[in-house]
matplotlib code that plots the C-alpha trace (Angstrom):
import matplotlib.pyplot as plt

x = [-34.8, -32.3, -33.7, -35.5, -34.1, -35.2, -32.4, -33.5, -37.0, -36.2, -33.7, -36.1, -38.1, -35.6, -37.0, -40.7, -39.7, -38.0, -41.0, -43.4, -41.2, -40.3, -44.9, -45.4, -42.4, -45.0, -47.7, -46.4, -44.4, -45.1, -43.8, -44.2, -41.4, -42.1, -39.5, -41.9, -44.5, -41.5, -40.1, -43.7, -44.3, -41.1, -41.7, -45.5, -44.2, -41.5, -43.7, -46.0, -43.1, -41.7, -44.9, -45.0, -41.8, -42.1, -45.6, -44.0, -40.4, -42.9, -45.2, -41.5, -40.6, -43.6, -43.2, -39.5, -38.9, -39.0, -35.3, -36.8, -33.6, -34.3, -37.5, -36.4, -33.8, -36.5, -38.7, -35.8, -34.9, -38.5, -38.7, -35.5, -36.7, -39.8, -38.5, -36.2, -39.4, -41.1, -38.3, -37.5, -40.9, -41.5, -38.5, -39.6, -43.1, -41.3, -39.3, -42.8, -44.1, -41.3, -40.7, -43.3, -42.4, -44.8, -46.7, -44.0, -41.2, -42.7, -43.6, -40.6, -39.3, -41.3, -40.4, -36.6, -37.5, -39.1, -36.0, -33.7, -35.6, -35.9, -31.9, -31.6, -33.7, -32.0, -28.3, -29.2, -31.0, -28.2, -26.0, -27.7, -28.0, -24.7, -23.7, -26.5, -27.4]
y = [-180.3, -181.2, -182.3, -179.6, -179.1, -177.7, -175.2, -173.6, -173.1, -171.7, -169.6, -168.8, -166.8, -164.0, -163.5, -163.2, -161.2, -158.9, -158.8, -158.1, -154.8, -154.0, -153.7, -152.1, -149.0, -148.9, -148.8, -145.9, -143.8, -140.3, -139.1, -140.5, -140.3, -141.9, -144.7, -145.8, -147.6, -149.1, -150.9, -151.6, -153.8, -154.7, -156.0, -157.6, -159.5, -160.8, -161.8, -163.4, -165.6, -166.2, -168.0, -170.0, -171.6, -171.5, -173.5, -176.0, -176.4, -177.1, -179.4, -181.5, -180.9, -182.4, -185.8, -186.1, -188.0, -185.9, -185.4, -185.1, -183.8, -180.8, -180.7, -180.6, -178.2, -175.5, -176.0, -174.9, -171.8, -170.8, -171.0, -168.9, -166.4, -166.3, -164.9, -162.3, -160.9, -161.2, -159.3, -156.7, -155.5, -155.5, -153.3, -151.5, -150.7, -149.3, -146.9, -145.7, -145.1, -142.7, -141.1, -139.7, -141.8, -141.5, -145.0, -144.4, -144.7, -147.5, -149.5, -149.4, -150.3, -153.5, -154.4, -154.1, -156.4, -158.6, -159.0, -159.0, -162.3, -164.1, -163.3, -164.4, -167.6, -168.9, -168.7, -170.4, -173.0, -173.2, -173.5, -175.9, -178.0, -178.3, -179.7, -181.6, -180.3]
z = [-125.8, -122.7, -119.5, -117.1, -113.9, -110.8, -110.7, -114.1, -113.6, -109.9, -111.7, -113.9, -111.4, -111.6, -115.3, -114.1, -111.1, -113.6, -115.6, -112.7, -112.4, -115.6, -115.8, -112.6, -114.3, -116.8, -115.3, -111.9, -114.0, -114.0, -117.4, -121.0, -123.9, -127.1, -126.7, -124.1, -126.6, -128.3, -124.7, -124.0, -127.0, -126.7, -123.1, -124.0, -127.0, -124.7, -121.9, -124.6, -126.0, -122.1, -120.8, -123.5, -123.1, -119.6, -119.9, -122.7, -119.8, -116.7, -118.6, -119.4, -116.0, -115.2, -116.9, -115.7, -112.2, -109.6, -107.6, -104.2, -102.5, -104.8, -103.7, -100.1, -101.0, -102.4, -99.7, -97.7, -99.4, -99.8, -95.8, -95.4, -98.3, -96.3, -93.0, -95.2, -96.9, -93.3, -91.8, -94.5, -94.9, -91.1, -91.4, -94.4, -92.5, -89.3, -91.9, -93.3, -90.3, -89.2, -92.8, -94.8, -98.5, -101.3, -102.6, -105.7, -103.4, -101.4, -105.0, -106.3, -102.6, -103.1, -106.5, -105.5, -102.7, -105.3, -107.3, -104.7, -103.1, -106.3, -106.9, -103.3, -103.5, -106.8, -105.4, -102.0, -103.6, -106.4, -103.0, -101.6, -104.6, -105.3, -101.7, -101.4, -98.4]

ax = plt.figure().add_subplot(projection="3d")
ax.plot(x, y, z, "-o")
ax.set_aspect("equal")
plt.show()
């Protein structure tokens, strides 16, 4: 296999940010069609087969030297991503506390937030990568 890199297993994330909300749709949904067991196997075999590559990628990663700019750069974007979440869910929680949402609305509020950091993350580091920032 080629050399791991910092930017795929950040990018990476995406997929398991993906997954997180492809099981908490399984798990709030209100309703049940029988395609549903289908995607849900589908999904779980998926999963299966995605952390084992992922585990067999971060092990390589592992024994690869280390780019420490990289390092520096995702330290970075995971400060940056931090103050988004901090300000969209301080955000978020003002709008709850003036509208009445249900916890369905304000789940799938958080998953969305969930992918839309880990999309967020990926490109700024992928940014910052690039330049060398």
């Amino acid at each position: 296999m080629k050399k791991v890199t910092l930017r795929e297993l950040v990018a990476d994330k995406i997929i398991f940010a993906v997954l997180i909300t492809l099981y908490y749709w399984m798990w709030a949904r209100n309703d049940w069609k029988d395609s549903y067991q289908t995607i849900q196997y589908v999904i779980s075999v998926f999963t299966f087969f995605y952390f084992v590559f992922r585990v067999s990628r971060l092990k390589k990663y592992k024994q690869e030297t280390i780019d420490e700019m990289a390092e520096l750069n995702l330290k970075r974007c995971d400060s940056i991503c931090l103050k988004l979440c901090v300000a969209a869910l301080t955000r978020f929680l003002c709008a709850l506390g003036r509208f009445a949402l249900t916890t369905e609305v304000i789940g799938y509020c958080l998953m969305g937030l969930l992918l839309v950091l880990s999309v967020i993350r990926t490109v700024l580091f992928c940014l910052m990568d690039a330049k060398g920032i």
